[in-house]
N, C-alpha and C positions, 0 to 999 in steps of 0.2 A: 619493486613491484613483485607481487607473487608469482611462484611457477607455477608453470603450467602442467596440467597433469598430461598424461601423453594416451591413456586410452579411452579414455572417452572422445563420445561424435559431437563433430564440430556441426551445428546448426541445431541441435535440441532445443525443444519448448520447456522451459520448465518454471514452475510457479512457487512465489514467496508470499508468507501468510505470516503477517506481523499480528504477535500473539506475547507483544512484550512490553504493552503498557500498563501502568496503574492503575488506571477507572476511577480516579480522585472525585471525578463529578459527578460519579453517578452514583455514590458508596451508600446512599442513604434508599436508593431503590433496590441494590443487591442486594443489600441486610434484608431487606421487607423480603425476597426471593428465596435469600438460601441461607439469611440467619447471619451473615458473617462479612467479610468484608471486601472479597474476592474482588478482582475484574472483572467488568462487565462481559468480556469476551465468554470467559468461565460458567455463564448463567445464561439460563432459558429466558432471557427477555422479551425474543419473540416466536412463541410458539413452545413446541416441546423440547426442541433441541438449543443447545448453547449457540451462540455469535460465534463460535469457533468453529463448531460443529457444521453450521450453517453455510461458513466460508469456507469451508475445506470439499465441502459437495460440490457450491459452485466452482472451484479452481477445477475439480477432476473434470466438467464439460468439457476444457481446453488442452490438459494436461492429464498427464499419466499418472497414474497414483507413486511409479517410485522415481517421477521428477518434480516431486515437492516437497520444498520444507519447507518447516514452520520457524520462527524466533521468536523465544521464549524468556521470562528471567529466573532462575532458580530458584529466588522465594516463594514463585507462584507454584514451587511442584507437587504440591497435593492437589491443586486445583488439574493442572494441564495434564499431568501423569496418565491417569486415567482415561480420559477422552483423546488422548494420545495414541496409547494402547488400542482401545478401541478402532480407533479409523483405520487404526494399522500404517501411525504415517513413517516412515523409514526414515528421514533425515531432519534431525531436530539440530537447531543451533539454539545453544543456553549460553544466556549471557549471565553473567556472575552479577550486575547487577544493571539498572536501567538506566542509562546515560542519556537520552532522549532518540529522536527518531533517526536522529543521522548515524549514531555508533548502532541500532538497532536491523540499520540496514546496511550497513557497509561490513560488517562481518561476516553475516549469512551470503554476501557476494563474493566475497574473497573463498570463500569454502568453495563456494559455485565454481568460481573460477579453478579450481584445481580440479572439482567433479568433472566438470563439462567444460573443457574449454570452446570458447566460440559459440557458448547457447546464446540464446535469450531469455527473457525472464519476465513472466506477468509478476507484478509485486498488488497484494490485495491487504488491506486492511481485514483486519476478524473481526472489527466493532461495529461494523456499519451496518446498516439496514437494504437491501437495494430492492422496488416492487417487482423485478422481472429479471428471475437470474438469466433464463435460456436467453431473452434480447443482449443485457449486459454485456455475455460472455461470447456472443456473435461478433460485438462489439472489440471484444478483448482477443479474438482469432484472426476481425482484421488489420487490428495493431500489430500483431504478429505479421503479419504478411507485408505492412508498413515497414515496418523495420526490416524486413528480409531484405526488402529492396533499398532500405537507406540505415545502413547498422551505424551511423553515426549519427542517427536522430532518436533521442526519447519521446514517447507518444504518451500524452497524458490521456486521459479518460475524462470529458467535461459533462456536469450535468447541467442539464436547461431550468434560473433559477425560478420560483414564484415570488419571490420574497427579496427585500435587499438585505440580506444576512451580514451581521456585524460578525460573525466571529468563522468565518469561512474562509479557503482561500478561491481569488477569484484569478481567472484568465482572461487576458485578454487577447483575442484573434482576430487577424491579417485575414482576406482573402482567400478563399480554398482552394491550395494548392495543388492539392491529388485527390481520387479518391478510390477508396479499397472496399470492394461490395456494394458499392452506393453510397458508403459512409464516406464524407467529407474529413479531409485532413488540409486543416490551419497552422500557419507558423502562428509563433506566440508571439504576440508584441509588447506583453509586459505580464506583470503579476506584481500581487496585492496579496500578500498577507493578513486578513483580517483588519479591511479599514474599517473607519466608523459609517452608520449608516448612511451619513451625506453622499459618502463617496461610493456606496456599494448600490444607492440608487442610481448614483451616475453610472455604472460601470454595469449594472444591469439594462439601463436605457439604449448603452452603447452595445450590446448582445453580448457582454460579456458572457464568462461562463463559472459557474462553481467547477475548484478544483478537490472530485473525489478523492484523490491522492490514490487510484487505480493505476498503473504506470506501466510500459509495457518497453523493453530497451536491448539492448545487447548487453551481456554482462561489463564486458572492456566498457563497452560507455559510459554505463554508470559507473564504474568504478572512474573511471580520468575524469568524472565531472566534480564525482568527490574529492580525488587527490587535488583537483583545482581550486576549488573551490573552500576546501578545511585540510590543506597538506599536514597539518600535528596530526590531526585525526588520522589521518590515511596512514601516516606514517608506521603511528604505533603501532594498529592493528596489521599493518603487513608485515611488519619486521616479526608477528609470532606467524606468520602464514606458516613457514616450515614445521611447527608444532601440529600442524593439524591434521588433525588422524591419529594420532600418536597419542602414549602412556602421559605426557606432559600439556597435551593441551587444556584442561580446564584450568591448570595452575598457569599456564602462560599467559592464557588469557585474561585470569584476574588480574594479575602484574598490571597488565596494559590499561584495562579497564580503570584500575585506582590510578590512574593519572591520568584520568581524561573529563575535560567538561564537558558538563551537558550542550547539547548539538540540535537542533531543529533542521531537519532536511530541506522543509518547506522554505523555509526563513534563508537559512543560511547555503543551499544548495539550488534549488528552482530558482528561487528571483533573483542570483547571481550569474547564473547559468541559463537563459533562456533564450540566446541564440540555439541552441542545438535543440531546444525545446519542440515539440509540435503538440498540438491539441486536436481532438475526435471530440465532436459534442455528440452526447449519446441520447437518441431520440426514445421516446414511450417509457420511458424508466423514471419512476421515484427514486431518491435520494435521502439518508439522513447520516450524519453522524453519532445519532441517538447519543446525543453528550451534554444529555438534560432529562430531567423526567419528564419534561412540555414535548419534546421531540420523541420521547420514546410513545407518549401517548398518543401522538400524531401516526406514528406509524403505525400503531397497534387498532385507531381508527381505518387504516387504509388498508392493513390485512385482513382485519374482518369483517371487509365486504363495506363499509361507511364511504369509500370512493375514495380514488386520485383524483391529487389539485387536479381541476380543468387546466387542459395547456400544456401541462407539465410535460415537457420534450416533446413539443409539437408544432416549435417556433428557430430550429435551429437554420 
């Protein structure tokens, strides 16, 4: 396991903005935006400002601007470079290349773990769309406070769905066991990866919940859900933890990188791991993972004034 670093405060808030995927699905709406073939996170999809940009405002509601970083992958640095610069975000983790979502978040928390030992950490996706940051991120402060009082539970962020979405992950929640500002908190009693529609209209009949992949944890937790759950993974990447900060870290980190498979967090971490799981369904908030041109148009209906679904987070 990694060391610990010894001056930083134990209890920190501090927030991850995953800014390290490809945008394979949407590359034919980026081209139309910026000419080229970027990530969606990289473009003004909605509005003036990039998906980056957008998520890096909402995380500072909760979070302090130099307890955030972003993960990134280094062929995207002409694109993130700049708008990097810009926010003025202090702590980037560059991954040499893009291994999927599990190696994408388990490095930036190993780092974490030596900044801060004993924080927490909001983990936010940069691609998504959400209609209501200030609700969202009330939301995401009393996941923080869930977790204060139970640092051995991750609290997932759930949205309330309209739809039975095939390509989603979905939650399913137990009974409300506590709640933090009025917001209810559910253990998880299972998780779906992306079933097919049959099954995602039964699991929305049942109040199921879409999972945002918004995640709110103790560092140490995440980190021993992943060494449990993908120990190769964990392994590598902690065995270069001592390289970091130092003259040697981007080159130890490639090493590790080139022997590792691709990792689905969702897949192979959540639905293994969903005793320590908890869920918050988040009420009055739209959702998308704009990972379609159909859903980016959906959104881009609902920002400019054409209305939210009726319902939508009004049945949790």
């Amino acid at each position: 396991m990694v060391a610990r670093g010894k001056d930083a405060v134990a209890g920190q808030r501090w927030g991850l903005v995953l800014a390290g995927g490809d945008g394979v699905r949407l590359r034919s709406l980026t081209r139309q935006l910026t000419g080229d073939e970027r990530p969606k996170q990289f473009c003004p999809v909605l509005g003036d400002e990039t998906l980056l940009e957008q998520t890096w405002r909402r995380l500072l509601r909760v979070v302090a601007p130099e307890q955030g970083m972003v993960v990134v992958t280094r062929k995207n640095q002409p694109y993130y470079a700049p708008l990097l610069d810009r926010l003025g975000v202090s702590h980037v983790a560059a991954q040499p290349e893009n291994r999927g979502t599990a190696a994408g978040i388990l490095y930036p928390l190993l780092r974490l773990a030596v900044l801060a030992p004993g924080a927490s950490v909001a983990v936010l996706p940069s691609d998504h769309h959400f209609s209501d940051d200030a609700r969202l991120m009330d939301h995401v402060g009393a996941a923080f406070e869930a977790v204060a009082a139970r640092p051995d539970r991750l609290v997932l962020l759930g949205m309330i769905p309209d739809m039975p979405e095939s390509e989603y992950g979905w939650i399913e929640r137990g009974a409300a066991a506590t709640r933090v500002r009025g917001a209810a908190i559910h253990p998880v009693l299972g998780f779906w990866e992306k079933p097919d529609v049959t099954l995602a209209e039964r699991l929305r009949e049942r109040g199921c919940l879409w999972n945002s992949f918004v995640m709110v944890g103790a560092v140490d937790t995440f980190l021993a859900a992943i060494a449990c759950a993908l120990p190769a993974l964990f392994g590598a990447l902690d065995n270069v933890a001592p390289a970091f900060g130092g003259p040697v870290e981007a080159a130890a980190v490639a090493r590790a990188y080139a022997t590792l498979e691709p990792a689905d967090f969702s897949r192979e971490v959540l639905t293994t791991r969903s005793g320590l799981l908890s869920v918050m369904p988040v009420r009055g908030v739209s959702w998308s993972d704009l990972g379609s041109p159909e859903r980016v148009r959906r959104a881009r209906a609902r920002r400019e004034g054409a209305g939210e679904l009726v319902g939508v987070g009004e049945a949790a």
